[in-house]
PQR file of N, CA, C, O and H, with PARSE charges and radii, in Angstrom:
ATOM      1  N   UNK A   1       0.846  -1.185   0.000 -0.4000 1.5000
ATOM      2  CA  UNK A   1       0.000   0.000   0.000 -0.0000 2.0000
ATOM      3  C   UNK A   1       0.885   1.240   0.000  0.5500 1.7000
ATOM      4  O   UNK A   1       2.023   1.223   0.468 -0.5500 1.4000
ATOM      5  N   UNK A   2       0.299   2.356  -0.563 -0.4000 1.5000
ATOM      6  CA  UNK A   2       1.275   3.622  -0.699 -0.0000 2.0000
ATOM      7  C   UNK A   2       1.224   3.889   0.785  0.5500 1.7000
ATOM      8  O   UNK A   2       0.518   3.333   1.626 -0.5500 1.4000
ATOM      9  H   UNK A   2      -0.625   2.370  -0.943  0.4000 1.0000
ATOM     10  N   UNK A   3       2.204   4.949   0.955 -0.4000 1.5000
ATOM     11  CA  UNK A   3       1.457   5.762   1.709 -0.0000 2.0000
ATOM     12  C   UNK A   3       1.437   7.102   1.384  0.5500 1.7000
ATOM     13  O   UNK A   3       2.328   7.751   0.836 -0.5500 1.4000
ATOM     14  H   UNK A   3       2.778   5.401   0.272  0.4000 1.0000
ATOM     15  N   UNK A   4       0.014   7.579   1.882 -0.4000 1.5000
ATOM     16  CA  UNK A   4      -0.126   8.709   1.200 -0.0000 2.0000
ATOM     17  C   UNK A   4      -0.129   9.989   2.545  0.5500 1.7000
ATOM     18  O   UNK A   4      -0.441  11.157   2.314 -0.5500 1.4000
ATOM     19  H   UNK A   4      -0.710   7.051   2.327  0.4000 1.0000
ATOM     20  N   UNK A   5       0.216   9.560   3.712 -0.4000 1.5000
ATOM     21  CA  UNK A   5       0.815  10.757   4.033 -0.0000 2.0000
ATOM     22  C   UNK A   5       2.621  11.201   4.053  0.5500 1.7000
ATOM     23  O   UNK A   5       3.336  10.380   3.480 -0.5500 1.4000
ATOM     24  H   UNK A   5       0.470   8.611   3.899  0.4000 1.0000
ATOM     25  N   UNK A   6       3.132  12.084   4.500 -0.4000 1.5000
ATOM     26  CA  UNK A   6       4.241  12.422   4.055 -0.0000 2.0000
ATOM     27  C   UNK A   6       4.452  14.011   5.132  0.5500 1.7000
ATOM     28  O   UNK A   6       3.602  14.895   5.240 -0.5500 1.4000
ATOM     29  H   UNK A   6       2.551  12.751   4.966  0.4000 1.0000
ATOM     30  N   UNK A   7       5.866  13.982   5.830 -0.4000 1.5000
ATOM     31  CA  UNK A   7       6.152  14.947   6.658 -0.0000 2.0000
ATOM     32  C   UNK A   7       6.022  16.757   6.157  0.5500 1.7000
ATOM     33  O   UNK A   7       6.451  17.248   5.113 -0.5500 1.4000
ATOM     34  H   UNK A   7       6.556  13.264   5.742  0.4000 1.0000
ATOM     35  N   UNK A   8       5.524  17.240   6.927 -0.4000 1.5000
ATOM     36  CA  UNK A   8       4.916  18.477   6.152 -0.0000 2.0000
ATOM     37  C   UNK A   8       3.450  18.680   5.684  0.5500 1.7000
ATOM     38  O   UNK A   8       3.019  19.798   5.402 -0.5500 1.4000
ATOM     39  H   UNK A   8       5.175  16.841   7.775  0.4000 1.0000
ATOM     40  N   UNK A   9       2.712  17.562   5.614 -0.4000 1.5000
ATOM     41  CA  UNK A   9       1.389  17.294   4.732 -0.0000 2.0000
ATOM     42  C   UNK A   9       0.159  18.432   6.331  0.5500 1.7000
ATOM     43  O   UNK A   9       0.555  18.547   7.491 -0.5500 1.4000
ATOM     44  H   UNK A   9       3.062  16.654   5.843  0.4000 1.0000
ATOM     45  N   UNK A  10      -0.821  18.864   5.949 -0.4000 1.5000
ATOM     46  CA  UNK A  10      -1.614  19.396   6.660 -0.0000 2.0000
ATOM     47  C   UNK A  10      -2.661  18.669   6.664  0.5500 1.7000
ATOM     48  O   UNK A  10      -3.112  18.691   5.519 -0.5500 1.4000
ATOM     49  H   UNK A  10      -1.142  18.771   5.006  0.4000 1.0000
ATOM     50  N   UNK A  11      -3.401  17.927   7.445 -0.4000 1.5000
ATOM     51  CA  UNK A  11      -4.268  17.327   7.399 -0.0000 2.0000
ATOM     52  C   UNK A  11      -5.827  17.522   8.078  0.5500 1.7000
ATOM     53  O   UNK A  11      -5.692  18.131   9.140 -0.5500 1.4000
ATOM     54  H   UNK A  11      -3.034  17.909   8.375  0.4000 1.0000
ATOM     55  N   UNK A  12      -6.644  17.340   7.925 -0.4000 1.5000
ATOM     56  CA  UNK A  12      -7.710  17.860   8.668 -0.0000 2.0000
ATOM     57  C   UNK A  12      -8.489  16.350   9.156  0.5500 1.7000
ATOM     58  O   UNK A  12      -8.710  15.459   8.336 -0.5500 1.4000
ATOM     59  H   UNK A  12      -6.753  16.845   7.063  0.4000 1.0000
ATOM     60  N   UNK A  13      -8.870  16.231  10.684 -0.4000 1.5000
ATOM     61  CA  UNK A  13      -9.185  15.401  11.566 -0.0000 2.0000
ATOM     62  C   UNK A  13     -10.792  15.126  11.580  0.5500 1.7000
ATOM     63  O   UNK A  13     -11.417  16.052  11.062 -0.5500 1.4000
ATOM     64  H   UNK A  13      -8.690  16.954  11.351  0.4000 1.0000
ATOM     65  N   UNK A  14     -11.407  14.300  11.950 -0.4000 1.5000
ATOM     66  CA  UNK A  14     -12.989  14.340  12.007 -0.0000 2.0000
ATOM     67  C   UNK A  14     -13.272  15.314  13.114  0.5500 1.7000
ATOM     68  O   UNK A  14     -13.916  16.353  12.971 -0.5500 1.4000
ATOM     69  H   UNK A  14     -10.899  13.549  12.371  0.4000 1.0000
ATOM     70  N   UNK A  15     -12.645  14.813  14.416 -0.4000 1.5000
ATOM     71  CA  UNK A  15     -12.706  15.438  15.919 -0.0000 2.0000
ATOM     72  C   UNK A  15     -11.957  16.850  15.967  0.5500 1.7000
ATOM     73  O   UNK A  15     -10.830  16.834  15.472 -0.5500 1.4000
ATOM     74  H   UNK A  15     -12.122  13.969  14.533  0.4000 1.0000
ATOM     75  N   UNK A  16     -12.372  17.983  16.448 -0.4000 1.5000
ATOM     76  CA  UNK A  16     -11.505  19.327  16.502 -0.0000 2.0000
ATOM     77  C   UNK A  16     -10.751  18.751  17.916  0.5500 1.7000
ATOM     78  O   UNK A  16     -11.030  17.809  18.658 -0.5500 1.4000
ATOM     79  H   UNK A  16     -13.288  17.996  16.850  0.4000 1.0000
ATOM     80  N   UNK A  17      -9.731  19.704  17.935 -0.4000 1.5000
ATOM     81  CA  UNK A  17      -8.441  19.279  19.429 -0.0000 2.0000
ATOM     82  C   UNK A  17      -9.466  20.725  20.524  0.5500 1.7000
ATOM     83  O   UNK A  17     -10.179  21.666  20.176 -0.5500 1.4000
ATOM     84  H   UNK A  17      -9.504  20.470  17.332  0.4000 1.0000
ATOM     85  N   UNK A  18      -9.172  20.380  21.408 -0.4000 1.5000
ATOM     86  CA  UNK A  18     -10.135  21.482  22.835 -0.0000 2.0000
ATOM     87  C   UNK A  18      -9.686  22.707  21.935  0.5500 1.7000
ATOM     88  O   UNK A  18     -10.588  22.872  21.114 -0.5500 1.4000
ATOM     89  H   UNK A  18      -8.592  19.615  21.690  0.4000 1.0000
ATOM     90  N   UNK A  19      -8.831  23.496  21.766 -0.4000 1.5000
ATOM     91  CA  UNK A  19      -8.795  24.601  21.052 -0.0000 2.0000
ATOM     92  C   UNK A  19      -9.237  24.925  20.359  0.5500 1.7000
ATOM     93  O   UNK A  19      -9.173  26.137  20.152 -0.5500 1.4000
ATOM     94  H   UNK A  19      -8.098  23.362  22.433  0.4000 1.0000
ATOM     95  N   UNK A  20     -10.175  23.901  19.310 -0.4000 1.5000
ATOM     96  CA  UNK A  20     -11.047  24.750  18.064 -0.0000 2.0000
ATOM     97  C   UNK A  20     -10.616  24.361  16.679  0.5500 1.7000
ATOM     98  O   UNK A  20     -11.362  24.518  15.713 -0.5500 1.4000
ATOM     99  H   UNK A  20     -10.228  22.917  19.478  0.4000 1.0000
ATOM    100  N   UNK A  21      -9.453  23.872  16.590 -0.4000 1.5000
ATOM    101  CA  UNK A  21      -8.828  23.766  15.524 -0.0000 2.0000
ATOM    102  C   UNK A  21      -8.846  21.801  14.989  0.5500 1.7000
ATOM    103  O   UNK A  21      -8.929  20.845  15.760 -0.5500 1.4000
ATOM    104  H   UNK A  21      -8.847  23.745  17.375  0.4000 1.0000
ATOM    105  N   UNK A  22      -8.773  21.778  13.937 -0.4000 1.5000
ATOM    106  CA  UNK A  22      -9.353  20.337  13.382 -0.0000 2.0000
ATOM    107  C   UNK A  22      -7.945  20.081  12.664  0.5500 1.7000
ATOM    108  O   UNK A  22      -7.683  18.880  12.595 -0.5500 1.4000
ATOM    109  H   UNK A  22      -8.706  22.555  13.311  0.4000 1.0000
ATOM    110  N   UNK A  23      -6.735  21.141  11.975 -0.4000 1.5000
ATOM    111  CA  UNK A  23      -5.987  20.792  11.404 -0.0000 2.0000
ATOM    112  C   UNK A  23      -4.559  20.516  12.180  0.5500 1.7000
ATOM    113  O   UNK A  23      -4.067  21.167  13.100 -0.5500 1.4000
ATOM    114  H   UNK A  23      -6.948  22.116  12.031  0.4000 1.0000
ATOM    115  N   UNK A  24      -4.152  19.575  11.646 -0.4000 1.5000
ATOM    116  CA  UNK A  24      -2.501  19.081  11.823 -0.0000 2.0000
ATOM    117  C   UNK A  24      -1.921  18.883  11.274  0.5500 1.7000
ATOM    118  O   UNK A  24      -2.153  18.090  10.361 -0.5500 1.4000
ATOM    119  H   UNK A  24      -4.552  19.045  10.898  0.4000 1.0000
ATOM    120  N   UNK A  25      -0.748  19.472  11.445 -0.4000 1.5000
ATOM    121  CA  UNK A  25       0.649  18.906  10.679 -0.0000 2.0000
ATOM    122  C   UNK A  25       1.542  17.663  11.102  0.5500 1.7000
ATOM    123  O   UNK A  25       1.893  17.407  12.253 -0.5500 1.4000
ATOM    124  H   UNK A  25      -0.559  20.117  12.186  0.4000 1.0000
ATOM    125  N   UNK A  26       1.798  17.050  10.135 -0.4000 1.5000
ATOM    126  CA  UNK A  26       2.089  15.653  10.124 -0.0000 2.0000
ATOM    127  C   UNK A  26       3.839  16.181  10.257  0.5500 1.7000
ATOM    128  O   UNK A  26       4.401  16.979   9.506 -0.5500 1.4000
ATOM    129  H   UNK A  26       1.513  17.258   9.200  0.4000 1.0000
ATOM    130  N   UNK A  27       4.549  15.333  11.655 -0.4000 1.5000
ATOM    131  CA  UNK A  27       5.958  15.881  11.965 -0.0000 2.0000
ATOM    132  C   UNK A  27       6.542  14.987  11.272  0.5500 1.7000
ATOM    133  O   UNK A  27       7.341  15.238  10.370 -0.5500 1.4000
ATOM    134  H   UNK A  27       4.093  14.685  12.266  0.4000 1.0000
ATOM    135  N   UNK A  28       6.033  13.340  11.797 -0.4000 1.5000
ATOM    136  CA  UNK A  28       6.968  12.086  11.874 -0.0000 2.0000
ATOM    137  C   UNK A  28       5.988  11.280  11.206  0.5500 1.7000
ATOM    138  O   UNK A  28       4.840  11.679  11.009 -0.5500 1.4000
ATOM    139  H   UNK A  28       5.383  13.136  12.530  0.4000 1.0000
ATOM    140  N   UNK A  29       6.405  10.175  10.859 -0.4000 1.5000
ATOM    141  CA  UNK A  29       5.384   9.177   9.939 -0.0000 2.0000
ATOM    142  C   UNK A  29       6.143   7.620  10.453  0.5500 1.7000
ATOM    143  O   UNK A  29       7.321   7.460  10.775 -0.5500 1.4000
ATOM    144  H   UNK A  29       7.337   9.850  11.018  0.4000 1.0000
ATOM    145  N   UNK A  30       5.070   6.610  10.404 -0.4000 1.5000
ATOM    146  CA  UNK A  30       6.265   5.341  10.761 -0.0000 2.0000
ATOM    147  C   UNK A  30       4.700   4.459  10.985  0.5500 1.7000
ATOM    148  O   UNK A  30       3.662   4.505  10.324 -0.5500 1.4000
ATOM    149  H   UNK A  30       4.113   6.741  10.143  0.4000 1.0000
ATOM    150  N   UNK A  31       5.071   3.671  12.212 -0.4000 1.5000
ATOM    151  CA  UNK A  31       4.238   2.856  13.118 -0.0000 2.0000
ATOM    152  C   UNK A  31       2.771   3.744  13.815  0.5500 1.7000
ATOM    153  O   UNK A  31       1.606   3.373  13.953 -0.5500 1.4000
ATOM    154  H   UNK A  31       5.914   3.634  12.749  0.4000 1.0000
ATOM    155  N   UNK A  32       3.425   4.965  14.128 -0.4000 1.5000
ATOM    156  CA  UNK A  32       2.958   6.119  15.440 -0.0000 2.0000
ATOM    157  C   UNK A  32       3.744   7.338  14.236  0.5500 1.7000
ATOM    158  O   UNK A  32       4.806   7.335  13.613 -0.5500 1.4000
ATOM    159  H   UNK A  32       4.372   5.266  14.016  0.4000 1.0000
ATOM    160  N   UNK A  33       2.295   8.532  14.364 -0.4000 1.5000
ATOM    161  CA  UNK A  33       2.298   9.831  13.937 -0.0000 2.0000
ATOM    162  C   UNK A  33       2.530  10.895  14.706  0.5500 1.7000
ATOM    163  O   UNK A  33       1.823  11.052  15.701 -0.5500 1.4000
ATOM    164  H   UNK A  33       1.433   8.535  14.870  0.4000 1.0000
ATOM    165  N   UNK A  34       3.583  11.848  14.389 -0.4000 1.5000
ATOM    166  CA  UNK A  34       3.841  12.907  15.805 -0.0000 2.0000
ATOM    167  C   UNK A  34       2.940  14.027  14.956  0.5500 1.7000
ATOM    168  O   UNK A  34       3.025  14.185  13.738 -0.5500 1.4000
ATOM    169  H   UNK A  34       4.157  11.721  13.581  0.4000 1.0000
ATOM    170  N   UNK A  35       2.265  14.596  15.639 -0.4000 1.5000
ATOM    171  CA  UNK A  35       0.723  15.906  15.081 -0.0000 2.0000
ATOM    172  C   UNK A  35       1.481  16.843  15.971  0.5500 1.7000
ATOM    173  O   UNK A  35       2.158  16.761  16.997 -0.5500 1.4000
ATOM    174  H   UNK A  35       2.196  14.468  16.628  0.4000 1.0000
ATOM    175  N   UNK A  36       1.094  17.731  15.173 -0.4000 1.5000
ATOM    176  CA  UNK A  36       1.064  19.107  15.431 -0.0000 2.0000
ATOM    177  C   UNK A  36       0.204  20.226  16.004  0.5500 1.7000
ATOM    178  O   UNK A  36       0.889  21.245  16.088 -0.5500 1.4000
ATOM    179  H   UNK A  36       0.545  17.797  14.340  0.4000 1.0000
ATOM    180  N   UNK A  37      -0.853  20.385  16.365 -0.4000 1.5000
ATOM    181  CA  UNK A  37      -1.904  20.965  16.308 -0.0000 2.0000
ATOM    182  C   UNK A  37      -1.633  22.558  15.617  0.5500 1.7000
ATOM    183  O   UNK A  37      -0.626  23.192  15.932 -0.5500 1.4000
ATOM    184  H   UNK A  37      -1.410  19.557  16.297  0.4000 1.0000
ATOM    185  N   UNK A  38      -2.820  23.200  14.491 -0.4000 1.5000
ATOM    186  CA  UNK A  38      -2.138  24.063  13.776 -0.0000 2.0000
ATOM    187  C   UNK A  38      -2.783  25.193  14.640  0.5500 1.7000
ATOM    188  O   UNK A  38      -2.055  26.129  14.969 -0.5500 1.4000
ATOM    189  H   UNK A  38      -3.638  22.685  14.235  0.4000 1.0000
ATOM    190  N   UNK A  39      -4.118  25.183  15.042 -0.4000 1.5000
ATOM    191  CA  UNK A  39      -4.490  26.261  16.427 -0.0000 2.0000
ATOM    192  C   UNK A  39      -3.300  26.517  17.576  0.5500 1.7000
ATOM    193  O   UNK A  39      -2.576  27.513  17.578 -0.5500 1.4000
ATOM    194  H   UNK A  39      -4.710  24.423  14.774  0.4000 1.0000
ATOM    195  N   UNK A  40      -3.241  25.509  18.479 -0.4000 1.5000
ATOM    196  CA  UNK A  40      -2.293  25.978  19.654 -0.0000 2.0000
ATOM    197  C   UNK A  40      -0.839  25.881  19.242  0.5500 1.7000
ATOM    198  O   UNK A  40      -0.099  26.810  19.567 -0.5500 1.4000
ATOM    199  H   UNK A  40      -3.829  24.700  18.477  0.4000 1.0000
ATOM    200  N   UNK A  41      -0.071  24.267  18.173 -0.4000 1.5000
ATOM    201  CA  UNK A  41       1.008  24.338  18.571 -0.0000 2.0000
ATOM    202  C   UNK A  41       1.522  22.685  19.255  0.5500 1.7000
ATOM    203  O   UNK A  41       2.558  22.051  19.053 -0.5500 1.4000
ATOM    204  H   UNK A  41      -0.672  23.512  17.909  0.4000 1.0000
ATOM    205  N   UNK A  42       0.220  22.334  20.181 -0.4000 1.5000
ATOM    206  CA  UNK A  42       0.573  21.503  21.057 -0.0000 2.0000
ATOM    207  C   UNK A  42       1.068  20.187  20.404  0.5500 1.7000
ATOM    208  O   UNK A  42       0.089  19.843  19.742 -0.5500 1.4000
ATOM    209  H   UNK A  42      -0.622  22.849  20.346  0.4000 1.0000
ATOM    210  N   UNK A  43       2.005  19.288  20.222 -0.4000 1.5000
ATOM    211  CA  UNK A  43       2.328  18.170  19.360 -0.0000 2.0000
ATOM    212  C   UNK A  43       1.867  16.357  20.606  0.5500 1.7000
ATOM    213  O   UNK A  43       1.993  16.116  21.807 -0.5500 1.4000
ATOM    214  H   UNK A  43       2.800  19.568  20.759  0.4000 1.0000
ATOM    215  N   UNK A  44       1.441  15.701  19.620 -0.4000 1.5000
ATOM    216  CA  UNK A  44       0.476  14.391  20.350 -0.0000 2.0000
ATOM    217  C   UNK A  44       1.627  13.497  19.235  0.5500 1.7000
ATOM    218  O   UNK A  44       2.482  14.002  18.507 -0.5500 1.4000
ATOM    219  H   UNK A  44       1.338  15.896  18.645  0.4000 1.0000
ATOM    220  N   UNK A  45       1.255  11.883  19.430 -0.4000 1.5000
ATOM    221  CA  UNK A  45       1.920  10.759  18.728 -0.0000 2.0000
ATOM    222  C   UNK A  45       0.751  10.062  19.230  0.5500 1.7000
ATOM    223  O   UNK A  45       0.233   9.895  20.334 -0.5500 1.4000
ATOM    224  H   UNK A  45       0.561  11.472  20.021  0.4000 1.0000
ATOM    225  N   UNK A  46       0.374   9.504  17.305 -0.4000 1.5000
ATOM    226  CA  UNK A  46      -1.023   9.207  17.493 -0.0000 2.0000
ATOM    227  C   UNK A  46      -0.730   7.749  16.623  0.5500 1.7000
ATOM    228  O   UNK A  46       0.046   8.030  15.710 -0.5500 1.4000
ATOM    229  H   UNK A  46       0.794   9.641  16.408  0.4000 1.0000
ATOM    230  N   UNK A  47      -1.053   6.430  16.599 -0.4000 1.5000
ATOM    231  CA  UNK A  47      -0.798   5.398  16.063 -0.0000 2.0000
ATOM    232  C   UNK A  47      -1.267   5.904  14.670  0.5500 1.7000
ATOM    233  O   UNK A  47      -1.775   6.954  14.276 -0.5500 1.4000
ATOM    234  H   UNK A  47      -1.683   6.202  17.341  0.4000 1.0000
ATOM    235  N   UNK A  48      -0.877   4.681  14.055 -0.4000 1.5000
ATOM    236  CA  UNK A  48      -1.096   5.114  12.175 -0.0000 2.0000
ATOM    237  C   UNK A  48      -2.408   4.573  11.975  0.5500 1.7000
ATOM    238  O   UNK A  48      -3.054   4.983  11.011 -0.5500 1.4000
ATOM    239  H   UNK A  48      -0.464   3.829  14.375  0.4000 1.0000
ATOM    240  N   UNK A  49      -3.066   3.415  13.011 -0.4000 1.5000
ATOM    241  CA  UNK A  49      -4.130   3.099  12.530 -0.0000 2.0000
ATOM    242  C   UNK A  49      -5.202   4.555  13.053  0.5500 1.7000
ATOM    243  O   UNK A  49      -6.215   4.932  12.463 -0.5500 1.4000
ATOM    244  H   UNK A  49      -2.541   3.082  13.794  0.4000 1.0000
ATOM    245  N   UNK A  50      -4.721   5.036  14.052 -0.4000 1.5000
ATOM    246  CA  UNK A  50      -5.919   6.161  14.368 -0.0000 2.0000
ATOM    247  C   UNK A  50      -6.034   7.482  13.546  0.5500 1.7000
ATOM    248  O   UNK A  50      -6.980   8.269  13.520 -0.5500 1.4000
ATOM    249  H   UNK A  50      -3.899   4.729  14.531  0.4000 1.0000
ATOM    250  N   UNK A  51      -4.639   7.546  12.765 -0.4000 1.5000
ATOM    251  CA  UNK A  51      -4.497   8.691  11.950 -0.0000 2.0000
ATOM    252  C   UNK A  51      -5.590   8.237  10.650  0.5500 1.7000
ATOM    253  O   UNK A  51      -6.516   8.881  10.157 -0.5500 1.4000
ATOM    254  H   UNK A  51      -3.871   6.906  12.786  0.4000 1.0000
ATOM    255  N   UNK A  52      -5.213   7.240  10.416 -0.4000 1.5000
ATOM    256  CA  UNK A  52      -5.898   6.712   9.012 -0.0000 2.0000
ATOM    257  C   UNK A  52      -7.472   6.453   9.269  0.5500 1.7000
ATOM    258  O   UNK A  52      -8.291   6.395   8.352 -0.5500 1.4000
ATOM    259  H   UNK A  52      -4.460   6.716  10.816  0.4000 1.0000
ATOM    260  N   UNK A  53      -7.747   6.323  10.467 -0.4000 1.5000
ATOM    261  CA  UNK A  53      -9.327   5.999  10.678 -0.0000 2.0000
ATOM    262  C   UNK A  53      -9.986   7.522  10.574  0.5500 1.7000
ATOM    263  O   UNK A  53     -11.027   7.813   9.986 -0.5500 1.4000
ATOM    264  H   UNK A  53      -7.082   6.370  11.213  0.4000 1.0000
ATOM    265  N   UNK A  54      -8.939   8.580  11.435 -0.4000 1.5000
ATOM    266  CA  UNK A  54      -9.772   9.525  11.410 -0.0000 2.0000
ATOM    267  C   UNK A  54      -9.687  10.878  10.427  0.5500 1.7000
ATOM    268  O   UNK A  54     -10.456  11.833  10.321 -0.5500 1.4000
ATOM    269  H   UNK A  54      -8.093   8.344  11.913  0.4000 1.0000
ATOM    270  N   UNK A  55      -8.668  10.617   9.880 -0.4000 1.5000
ATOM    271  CA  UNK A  55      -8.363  11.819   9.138 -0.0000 2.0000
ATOM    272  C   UNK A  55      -9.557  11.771   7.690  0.5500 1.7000
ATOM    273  O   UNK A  55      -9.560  10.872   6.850 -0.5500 1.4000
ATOM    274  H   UNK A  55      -8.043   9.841   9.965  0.4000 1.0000
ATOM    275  N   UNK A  56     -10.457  12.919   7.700 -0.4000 1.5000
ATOM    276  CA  UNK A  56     -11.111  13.371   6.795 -0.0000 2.0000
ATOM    277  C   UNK A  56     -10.315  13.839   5.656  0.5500 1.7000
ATOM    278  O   UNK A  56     -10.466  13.287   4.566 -0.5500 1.4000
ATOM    279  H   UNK A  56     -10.454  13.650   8.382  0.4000 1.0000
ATOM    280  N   UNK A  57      -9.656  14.600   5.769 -0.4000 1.5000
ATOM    281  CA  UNK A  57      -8.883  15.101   4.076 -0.0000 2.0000
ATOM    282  C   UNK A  57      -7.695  15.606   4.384  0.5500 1.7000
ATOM    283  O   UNK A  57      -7.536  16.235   5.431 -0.5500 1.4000
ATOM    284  H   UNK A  57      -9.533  15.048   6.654  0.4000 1.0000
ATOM    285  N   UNK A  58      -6.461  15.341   3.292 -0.4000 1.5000
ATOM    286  CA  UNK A  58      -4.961  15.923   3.176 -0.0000 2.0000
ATOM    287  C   UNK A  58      -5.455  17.558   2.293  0.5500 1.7000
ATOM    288  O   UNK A  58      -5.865  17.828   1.164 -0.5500 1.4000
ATOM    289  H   UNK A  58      -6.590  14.830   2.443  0.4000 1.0000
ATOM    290  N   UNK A  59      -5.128  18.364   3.562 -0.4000 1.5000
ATOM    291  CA  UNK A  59      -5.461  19.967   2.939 -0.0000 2.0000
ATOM    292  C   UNK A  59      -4.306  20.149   2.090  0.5500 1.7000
ATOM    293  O   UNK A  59      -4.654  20.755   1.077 -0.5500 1.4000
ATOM    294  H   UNK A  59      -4.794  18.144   4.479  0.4000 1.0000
ATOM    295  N   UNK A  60      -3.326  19.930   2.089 -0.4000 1.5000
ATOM    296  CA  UNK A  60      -1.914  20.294   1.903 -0.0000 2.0000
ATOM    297  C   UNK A  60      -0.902  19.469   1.329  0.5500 1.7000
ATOM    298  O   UNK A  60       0.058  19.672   2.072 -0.5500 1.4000
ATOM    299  H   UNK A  60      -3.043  19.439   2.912  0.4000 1.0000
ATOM    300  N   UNK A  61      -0.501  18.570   0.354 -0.4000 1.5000
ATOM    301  CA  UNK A  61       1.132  17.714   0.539 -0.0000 2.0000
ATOM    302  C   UNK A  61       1.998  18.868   0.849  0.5500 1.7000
ATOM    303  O   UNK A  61       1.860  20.081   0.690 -0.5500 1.4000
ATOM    304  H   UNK A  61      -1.280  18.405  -0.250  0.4000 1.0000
ATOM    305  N   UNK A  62       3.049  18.033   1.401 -0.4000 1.5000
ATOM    306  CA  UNK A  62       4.287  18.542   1.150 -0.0000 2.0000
ATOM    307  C   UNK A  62       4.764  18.327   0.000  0.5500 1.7000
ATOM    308  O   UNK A  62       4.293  17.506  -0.787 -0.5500 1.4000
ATOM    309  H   UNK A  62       3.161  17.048   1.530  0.4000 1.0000
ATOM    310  N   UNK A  63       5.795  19.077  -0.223 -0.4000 1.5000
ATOM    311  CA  UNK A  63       6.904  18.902  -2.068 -0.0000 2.0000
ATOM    312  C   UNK A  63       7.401  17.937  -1.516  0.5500 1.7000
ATOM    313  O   UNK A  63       7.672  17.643  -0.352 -0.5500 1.4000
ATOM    314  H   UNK A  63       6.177  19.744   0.416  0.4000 1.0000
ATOM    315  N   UNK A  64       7.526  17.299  -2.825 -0.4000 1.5000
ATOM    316  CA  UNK A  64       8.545  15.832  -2.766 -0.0000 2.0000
ATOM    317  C   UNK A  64       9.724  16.078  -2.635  0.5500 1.7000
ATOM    318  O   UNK A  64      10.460  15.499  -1.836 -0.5500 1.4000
ATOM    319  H   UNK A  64       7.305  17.537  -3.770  0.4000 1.0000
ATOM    320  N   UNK A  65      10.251  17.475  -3.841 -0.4000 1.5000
ATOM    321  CA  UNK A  65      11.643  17.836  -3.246 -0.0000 2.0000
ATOM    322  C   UNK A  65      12.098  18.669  -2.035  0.5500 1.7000
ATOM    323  O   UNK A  65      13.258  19.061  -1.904 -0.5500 1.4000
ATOM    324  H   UNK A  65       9.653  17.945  -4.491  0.4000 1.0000
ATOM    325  N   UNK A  66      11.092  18.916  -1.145 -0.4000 1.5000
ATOM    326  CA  UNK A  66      11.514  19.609  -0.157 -0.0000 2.0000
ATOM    327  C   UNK A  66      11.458  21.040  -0.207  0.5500 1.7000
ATOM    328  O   UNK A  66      11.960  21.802   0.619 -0.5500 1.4000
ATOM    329  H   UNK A  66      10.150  18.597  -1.252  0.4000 1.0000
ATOM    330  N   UNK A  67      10.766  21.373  -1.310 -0.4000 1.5000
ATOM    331  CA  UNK A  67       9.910  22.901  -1.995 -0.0000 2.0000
ATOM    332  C   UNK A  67      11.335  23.583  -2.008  0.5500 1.7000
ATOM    333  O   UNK A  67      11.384  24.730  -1.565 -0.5500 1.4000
ATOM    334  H   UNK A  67      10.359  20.754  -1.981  0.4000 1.0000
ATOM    335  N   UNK A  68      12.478  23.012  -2.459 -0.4000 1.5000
ATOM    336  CA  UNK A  68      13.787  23.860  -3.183 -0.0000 2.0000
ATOM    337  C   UNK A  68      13.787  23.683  -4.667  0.5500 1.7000
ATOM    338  O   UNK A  68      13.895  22.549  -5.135 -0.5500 1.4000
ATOM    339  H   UNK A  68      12.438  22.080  -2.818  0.4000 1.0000
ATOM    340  N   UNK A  69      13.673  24.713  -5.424 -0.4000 1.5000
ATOM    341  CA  UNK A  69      13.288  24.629  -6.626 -0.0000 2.0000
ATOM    342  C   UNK A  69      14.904  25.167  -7.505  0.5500 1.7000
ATOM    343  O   UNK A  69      14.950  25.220  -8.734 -0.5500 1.4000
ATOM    344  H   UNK A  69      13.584  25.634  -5.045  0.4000 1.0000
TER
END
């Protein structure tokens, strides 16, 4: 299976975080996802099966090359 997230990617969650905000940035990728929260800031490590159950839509990729052009 691909995977179709990727470090940098912005993602938007079903559940908002207590602050209000629904989007995260994806730090780390593997087994376990390190999030970002894009409201406060605050960073969580969330398993890959819970990222993939809950994530509604990739707002954002990151560049493949690392957006150096």
């Amino acid at each position: 299976m691909a995977d179709r997230f990727d470090v940098g990617d912005i993602i938007r969650m079903k559940k908002p975080h207590p602050c209000g905000s629904s989007e995260w940035e994806v730090l780390r990728t593997g087994a376990d996802f390190r999030l970002k929260c894009m409201g406060c800031g605050h960073q969580i490590m969330v398993s890959r099966k819970l990222v993939e159950k809950n994530t509604r839509q990739i707002t954002k990729k990151a560049q493949p090359d690392g957006g150096v052009q």
